[in-house]
C-alpha positions in Angstrom: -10.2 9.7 36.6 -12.0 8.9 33.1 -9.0 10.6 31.0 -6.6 8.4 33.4 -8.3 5.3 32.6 -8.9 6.1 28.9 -5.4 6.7 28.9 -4.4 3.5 29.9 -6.6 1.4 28.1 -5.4 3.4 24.8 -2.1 2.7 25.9 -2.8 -0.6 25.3 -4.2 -0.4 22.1 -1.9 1.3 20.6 0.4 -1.8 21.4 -2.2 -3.9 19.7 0.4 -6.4 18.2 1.7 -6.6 21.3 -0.4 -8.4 24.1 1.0 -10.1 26.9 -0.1 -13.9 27.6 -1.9 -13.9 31.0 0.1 -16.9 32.4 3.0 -15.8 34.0 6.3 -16.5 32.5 8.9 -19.2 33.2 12.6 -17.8 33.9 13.6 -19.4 30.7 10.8 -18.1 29.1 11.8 -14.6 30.0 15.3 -14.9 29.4 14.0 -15.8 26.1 12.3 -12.6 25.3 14.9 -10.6 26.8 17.4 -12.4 24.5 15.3 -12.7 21.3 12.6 -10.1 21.8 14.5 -6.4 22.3 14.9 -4.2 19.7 18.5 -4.1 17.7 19.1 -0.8 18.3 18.2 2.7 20.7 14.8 3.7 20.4 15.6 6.8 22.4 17.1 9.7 20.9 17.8 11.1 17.5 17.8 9.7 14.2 17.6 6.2 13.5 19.6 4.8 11.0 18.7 2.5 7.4 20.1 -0.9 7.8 22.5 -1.0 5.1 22.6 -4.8 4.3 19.2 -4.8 2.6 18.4 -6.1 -0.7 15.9 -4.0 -3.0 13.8 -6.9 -3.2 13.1 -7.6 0.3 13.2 -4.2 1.5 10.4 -3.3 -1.2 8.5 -7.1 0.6 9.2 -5.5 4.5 7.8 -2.1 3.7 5.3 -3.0 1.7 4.4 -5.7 4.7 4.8 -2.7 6.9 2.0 -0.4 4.8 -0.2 -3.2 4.8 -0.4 -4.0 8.5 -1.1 -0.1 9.0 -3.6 0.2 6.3 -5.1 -3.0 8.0 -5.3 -2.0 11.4 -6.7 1.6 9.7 -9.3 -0.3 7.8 -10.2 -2.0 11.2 -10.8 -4.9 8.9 -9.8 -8.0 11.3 -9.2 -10.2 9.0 -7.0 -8.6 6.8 -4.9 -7.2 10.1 -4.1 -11.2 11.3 -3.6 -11.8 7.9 -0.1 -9.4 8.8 0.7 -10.9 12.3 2.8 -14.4 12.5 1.3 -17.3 13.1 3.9 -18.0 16.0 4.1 -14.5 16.6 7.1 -14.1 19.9 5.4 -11.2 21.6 1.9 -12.1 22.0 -0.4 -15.3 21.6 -2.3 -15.0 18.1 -5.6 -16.0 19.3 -5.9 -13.5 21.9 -4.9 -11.3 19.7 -7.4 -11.3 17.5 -10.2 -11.3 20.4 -8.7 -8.2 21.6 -8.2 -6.5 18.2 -11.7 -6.9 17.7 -12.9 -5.4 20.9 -10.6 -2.4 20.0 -12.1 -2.3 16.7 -15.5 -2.4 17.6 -15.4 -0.1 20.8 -12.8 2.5 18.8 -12.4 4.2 15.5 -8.5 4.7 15.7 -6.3 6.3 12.6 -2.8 6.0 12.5 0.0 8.0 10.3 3.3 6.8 10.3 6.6 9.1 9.0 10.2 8.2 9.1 9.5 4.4 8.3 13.1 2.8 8.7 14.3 -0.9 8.3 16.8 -0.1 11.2 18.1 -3.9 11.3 17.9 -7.0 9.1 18.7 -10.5 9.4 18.4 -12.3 5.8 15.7 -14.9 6.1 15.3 -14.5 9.8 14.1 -11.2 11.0 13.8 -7.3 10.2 12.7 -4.2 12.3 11.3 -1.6 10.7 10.9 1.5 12.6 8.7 4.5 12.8 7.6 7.4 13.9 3.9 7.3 14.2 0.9 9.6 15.7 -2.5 7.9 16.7 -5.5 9.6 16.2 -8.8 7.9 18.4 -12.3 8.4 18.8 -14.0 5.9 22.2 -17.2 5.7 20.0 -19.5 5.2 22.8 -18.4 8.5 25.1 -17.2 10.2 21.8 -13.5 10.7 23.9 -11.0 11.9 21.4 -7.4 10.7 21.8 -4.2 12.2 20.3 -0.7 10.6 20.7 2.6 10.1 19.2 6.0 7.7 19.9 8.5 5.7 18.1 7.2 2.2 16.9 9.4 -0.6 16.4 7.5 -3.4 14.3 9.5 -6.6 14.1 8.9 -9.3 11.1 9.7 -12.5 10.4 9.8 -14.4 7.5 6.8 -16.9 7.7 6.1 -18.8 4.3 7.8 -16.6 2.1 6.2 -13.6 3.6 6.9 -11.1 6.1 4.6 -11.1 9.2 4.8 -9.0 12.2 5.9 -11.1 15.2 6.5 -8.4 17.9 5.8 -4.6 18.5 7.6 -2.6 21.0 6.4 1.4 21.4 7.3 4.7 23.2 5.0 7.1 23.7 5.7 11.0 23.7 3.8 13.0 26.3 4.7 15.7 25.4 2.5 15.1 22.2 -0.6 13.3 23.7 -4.0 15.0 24.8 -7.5 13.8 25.4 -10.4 15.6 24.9 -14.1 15.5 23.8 
């Protein structure tokens, strides 16, 4: 039953960018996400393919947005991890976000390595997702639980003041790659 629950609540960590408001959503508000918040492209199968209308300049800002709110969320350093996420972020409320990314931080010592990272679709000025295949290492610090998973991440960003900031996350887990243990 523990390695169910852990399960669950890693589940949710993993999708840290991506907490739910608690107040349940208007039908316009869900046609809203359905229409602005899905991914541009299948995150099921094989390869994933590089957006080809992508200048060197911003693809070089996106990325190196990208490796910044990994090394962040690595660095468990709070700050520095909302300093990646919007301000009006689409797929979760900012405030709450933080709250729970410091509960994760404090209760967990999670590592993640990301391969394959992919701007998959761009939209000049507006949005781009960058995708990636990513395996999470994590360590419950107070049962000393170990956690291994992998999936395809889909990190979406928006331009925000001139920068790139990570407005929605959407993930898929691989089973076939996860095991807990202590």
């Amino acid at each position: 039953m523990l390695k169910k629950s852990f399960l669950a609540v890693l589940i949710l960590m993993v999708l840290t960018a991506c907490g739910n408001k608690d107040e349940k959503m208007s039908d316009e508000e869900r046609e809203k996400v359905i229409d602005d918040g899905t991914v541009g492209f299948e995150m099921t199968g094989g390869n994933v393919e590089k957006a080809d209308n992508v200048p060197d300049a911003e693809e070089k800002a996106i990325l190196a947005s990208f490796d910044e709110y990994i090394a962040a969320l690595n660095a468990e350093e709070i700050d520095r991890y909302m300093e990646t996420i919007s301000k009006s972020p689409k797929g979760f409320n900012y405030d709450e976000e933080k709250i729970y990314a410091t509960e994760v931080f404090e209760q967990f010592d999670m590592k993640r390595e990301v391969e394959n990272v992919t701007i998959a679709k761009f939209e000049p000025e507006k949005e781009a997702q960058v995708f990636a295949n990513m395996k999470m290492h994590s360590l419950q610090l107070e049962t000393k639980v170990e956690h291994e998973s992998a999936g395809r991440q889909v990190t979406v960003f928006v331009k925000e003041d001139g920068d790139w900031k990570v407005t929605s996350v959407f993930y898929i887990g691989d089973d076939s790659q996860s095991s807990t243990g202590n």
